[in-house]
C-alpha positions in Angstrom: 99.3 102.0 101.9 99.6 98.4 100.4 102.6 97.2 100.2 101.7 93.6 99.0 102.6 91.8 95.3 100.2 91.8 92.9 100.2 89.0 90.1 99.1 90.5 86.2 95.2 89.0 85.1 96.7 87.6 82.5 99.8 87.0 80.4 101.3 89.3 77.7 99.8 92.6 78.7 100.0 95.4 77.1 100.9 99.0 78.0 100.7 102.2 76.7 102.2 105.7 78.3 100.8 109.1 77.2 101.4 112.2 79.3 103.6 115.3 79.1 106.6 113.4 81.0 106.9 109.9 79.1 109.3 110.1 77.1 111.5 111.2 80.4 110.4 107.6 81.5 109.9 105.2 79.2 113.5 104.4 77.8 114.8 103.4 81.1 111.7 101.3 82.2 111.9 99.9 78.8 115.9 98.9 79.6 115.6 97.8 83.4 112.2 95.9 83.3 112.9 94.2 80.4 109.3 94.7 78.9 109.7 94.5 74.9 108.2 97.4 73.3 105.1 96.9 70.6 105.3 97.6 67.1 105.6 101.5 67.2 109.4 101.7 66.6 110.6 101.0 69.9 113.5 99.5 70.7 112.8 95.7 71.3 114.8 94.3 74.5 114.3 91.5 76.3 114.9 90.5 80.3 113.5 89.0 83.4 112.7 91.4 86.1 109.6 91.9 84.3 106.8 89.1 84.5 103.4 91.6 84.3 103.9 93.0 80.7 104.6 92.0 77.4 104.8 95.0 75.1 104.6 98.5 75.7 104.5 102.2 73.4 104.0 105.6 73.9 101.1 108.3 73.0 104.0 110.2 70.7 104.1 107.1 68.8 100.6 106.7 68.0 100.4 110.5 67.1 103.5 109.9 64.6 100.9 107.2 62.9 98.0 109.8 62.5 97.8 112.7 60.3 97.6 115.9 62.7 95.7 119.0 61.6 98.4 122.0 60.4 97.7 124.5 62.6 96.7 122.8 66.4 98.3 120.8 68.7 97.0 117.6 69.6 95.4 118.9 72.6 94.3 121.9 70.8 92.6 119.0 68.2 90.8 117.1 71.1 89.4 120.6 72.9 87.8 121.7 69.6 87.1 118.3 68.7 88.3 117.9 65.9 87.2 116.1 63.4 90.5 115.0 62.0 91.7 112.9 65.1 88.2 110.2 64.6 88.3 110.1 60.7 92.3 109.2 61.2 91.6 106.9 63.5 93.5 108.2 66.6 90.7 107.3 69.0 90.9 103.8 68.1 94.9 103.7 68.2 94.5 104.0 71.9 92.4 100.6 72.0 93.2 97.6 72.8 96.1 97.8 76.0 95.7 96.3 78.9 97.0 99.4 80.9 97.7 103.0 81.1 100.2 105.1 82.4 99.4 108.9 82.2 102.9 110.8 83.5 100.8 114.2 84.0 98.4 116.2 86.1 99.1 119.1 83.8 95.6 120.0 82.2 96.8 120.4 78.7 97.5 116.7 78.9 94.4 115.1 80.4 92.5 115.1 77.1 94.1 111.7 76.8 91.9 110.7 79.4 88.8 110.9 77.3 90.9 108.4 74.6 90.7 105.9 76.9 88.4 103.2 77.8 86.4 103.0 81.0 86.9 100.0 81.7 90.5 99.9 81.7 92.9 101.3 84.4 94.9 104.0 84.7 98.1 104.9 86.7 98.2 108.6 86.6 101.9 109.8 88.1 102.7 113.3 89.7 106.0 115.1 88.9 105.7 117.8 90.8 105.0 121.0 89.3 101.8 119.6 87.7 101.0 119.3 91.7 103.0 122.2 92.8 102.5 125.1 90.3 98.8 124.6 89.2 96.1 126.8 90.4 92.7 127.7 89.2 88.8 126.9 89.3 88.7 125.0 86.0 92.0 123.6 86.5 90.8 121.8 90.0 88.3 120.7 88.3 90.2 118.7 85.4 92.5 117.5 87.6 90.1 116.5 90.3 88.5 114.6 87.8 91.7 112.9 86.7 92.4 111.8 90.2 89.1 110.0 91.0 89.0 108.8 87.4 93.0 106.9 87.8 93.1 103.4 89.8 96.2 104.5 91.4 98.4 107.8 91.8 101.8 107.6 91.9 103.9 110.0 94.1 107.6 110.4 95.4 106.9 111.5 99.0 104.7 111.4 102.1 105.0 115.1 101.7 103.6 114.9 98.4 100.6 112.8 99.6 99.6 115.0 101.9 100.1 118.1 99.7 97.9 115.8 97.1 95.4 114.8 99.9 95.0 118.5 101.3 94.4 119.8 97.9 92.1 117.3 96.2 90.2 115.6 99.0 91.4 112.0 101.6 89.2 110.4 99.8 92.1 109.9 97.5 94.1 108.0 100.0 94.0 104.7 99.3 94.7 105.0 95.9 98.2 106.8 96.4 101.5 104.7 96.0 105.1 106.2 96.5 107.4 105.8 93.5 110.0 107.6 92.5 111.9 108.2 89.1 115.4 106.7 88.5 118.1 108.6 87.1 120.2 107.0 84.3 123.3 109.1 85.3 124.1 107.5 88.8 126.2 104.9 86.9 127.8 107.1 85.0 128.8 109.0 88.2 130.5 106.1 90.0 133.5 107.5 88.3 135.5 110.6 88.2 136.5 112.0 85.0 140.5 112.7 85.1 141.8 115.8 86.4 142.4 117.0 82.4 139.1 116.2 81.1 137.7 118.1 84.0 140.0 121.2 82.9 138.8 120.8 79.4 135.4 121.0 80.3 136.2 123.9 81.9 137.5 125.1 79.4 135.4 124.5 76.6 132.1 126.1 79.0 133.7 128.9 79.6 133.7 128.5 83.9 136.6 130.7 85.6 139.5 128.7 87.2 138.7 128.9 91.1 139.2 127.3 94.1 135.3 126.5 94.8 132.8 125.8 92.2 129.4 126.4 92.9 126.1 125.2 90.6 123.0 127.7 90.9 119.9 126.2 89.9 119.4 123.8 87.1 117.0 125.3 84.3 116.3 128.5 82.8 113.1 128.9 84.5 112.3 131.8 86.8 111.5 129.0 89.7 114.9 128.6 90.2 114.7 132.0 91.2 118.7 133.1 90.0 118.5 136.8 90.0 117.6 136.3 93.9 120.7 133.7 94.2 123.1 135.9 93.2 121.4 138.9 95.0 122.0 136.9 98.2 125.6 135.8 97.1 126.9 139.0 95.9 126.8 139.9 99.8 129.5 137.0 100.3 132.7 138.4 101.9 135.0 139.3 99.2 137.7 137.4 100.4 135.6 134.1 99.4 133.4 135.8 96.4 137.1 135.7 94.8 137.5 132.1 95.7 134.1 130.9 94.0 133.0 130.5 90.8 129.5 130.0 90.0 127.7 127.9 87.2 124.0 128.5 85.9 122.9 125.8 83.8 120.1 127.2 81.9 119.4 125.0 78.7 116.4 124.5 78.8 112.6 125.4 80.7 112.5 129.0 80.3 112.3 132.2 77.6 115.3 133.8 76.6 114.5 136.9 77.9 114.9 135.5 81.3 118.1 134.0 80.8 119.1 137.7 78.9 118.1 138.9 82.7 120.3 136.9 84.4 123.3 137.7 82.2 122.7 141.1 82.5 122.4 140.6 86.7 125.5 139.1 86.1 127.5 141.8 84.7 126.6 143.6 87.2 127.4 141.6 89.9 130.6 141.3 91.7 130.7 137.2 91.3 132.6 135.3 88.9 129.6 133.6 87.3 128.7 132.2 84.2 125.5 130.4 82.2 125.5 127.3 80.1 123.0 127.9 77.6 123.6 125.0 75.8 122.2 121.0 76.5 124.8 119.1 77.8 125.0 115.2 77.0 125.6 112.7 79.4 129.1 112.9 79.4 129.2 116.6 79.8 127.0 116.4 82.9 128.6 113.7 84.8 132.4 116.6 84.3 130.1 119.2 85.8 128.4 117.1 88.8 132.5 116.2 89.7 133.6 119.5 89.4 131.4 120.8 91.6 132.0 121.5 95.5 128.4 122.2 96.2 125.1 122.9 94.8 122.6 125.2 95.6 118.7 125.1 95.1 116.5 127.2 96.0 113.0 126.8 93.9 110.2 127.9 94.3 108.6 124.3 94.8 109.7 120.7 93.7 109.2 117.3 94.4 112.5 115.3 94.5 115.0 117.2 92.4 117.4 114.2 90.6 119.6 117.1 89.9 120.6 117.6 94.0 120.8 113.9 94.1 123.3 113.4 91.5 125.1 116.4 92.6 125.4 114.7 95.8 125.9 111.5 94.5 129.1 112.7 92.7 130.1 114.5 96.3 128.8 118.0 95.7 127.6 119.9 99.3 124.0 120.5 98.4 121.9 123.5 99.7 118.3 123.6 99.4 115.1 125.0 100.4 114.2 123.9 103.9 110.5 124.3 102.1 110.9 121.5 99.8 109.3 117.8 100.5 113.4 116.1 101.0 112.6 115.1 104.7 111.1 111.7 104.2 112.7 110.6 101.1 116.2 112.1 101.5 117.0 113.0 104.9 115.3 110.1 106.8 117.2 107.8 104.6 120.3 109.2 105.5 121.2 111.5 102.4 123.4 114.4 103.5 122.2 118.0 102.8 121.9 121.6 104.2 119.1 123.4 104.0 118.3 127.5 104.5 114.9 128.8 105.3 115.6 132.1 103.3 117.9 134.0 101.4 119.4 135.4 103.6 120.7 132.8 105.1 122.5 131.4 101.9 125.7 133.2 102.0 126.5 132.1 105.4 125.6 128.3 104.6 127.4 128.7 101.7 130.7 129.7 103.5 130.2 126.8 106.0 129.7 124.3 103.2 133.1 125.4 101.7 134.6 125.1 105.1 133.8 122.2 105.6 134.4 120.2 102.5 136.3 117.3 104.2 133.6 116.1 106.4 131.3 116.7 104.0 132.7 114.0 101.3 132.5 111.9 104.4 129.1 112.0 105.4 128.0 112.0 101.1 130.2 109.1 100.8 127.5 107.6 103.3 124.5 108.9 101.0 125.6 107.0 98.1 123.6 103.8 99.0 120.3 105.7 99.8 120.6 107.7 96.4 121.0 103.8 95.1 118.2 102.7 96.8 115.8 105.9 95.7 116.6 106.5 92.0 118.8 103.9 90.8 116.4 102.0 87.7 117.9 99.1 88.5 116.6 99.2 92.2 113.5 101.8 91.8 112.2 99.6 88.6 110.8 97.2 91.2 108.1 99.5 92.4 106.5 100.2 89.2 106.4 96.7 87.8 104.5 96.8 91.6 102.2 99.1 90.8 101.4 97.9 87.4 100.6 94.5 89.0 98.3 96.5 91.4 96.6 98.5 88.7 95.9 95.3 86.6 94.6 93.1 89.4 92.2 95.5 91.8 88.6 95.9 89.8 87.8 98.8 88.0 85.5 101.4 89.5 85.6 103.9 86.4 82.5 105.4 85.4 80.9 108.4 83.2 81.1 110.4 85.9 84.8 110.3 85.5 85.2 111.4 82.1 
């Protein structure tokens, strides 16, 4: 994979982002590359790490601009093909940037694809579950389509690649580059909250008053697999099920009848547990990564959760999946972690994690730096102004075969 700098065709380019995941992304490239945002009611900042783009905006902001039909989603619009988008001119909104950046392989997104001009290139970025969790004959297809149609494809691991390659052909290969997505948080995390504000965030969640405190999870989806966390913890000894209590966050990714299963597991179960329905702010996140001993995660697939890394940024023992792609990216760097290859296994890795709590701080005292180096905007910023470069200098091969 190239590894080389690549200087912009020309000065005071222009990039747009459109994708399921952007708004995740943009403000912080926005604040760390110093690129000044176009005339769509971004914030305007200026800076100089940045010397490949001007301006950029977003897809959402273009779609605030254009009058939408009452009853279908934008995608829903573009499937049926609408009429509305063309006679309000969203088609043409998407002319005239110099770039691309599509943050999805998620089908329901790649009708943006079609907005854009052939000629132009595209950096099409995988999270994860758009990778992970997709499956079907006419969803290959779109997103095989979306592959060889993208100058570049972003990813956050080897493993990835070679899920990605596996999948969708190695002809892909030298297209890929390896990215991964910063985490505003990490400075917020340098610093402990006091010992008070930690108890009134206790308080004011609801979270029993124990000697361990354990995170499950980090959404309210059914791939963080909860009810078969706590089946696996309620078989802890009792002597430390008494010393633990155990937090769900579950604000947001899932149906309330899933989250009404997990209370109701709950009840039931002999753990001092509790959900947090609500969104947190930043604030509230950075008491609950301190007040955590460890964190467990157990999905049923994920890329490079920045949950566990904050977690373990703020000196939480992490547990995770031996399954999921950490190896190159965390472990080989020299992030601390344990890791279960079932269920079963958890209650004894979670008593050894407890046990072991003073070593532990050690060794995630020595992670910090790694964490830095992976998601960090200030530090991780760099390889995306990279790839932009990359995208804007190599010649377009797009044709109407790719559409």
């Amino acid at each position: 994979m190239k590894t080389a700098n690549y200087e912009p065709r020309t000065a005071n380019q222009r990039l747009l982002h459109c994708g399921v995941f952007s708004d995740l992304f943009i403000a912080d490239l926005v604040r760390h590359a110093g690129i000044r945002a176009s005339a769509f009611g971004l914030e305007v900042l200026k800076g100089d790490r940045n010397d490949a783009f001007d301006s950029i905006t977003t897809a959402d902001e273009i779609a605030k601009l254009t009058p939408r039909h009452p009853s279908l989603s934008w995608s829903e619009q573009r499937e049926r093909g609408d009429a509305t988008l063309k006679l309000a001119g969203f088609d043409r909104r998407f002319d005239g940037f110099d770039l691309y950046h599509l943050h999805t392989l998620f089908v329901k997104g790649l009708w943006q694809l079609d907005l854009i001009p052939l000629e132009k290139p595209i950096v099409l970025s995988i999270w994860g579950s758009d990778l992970l969790r997709v499956a079907g004959e006419y969803e290959y297809g779109r997103q095989l389509a979306a592959l060889r149609r993208a100058s570049l494809v972003t990813v956050q691991s080897l493993e990835l690649r070679e899920i990605l390659l596996a999948k969708f052909g190695r002809e892909l290969g030298p297209k890929v580059r390896l990215t991964t997505f910063g985490s505003a948080r990490l400075p917020l995390l340098k610093t402990r909250p006091s010992d008070a504000r930690l108890d009134a965030f206790r308080a004011e969640q609801g979270i029993p008053k124990r000697e361990f405190t354990v995170v499950l999870g980090h959404a309210a989806t059914p791939f963080d697999r909860h009810l078969e966390m706590l089946a696996a913890l309620s078989r802890l000894p009792d002597a430390w099920r008494d010393r633990i209590a155990f937090i769900l966050p579950m604000a947001y990714g899932g149906k309330s009848d899933y989250v009404d299963s997990v209370r109701a597991t709950i009840a039931k179960s002999p753990l001092n547990a509790v959900v947090l329905p609500a969104m947190l702010n930043d604030e509230q996140i950075v008491c609950l990564r301190h007040l955590s001993d460890a964190m467990v995660y157990l999905p049923e697939s994920d890329a490079l959760s920045g949950s566990v890394q904050e977690a373990i940024y703020a000196g939480a023992s992490a547990v995770v999946g031996s399954w999921l792609p950490y190896n190159t990216r965390l472990r080989r760097s020299g992030v601390f972690y344990r890791d279960v290859v079932s269920f079963d296994e958890l209650p004894l890795m979670i008593v050894e994690a407890l046990s072991n709590r003073a070593a532990d701080r050690e060794a995630i005292a020595r992670s910090r730096p790694a964490i830095e180096e992976l998601s960090d905007w200030s530090k991780c910023v760099r390889g995306w102004l990279s790839v932009y470069r990359e995208a804007c200098s190599e010649p377009q091969m797009n044709t109407d075969e790719h559409r």
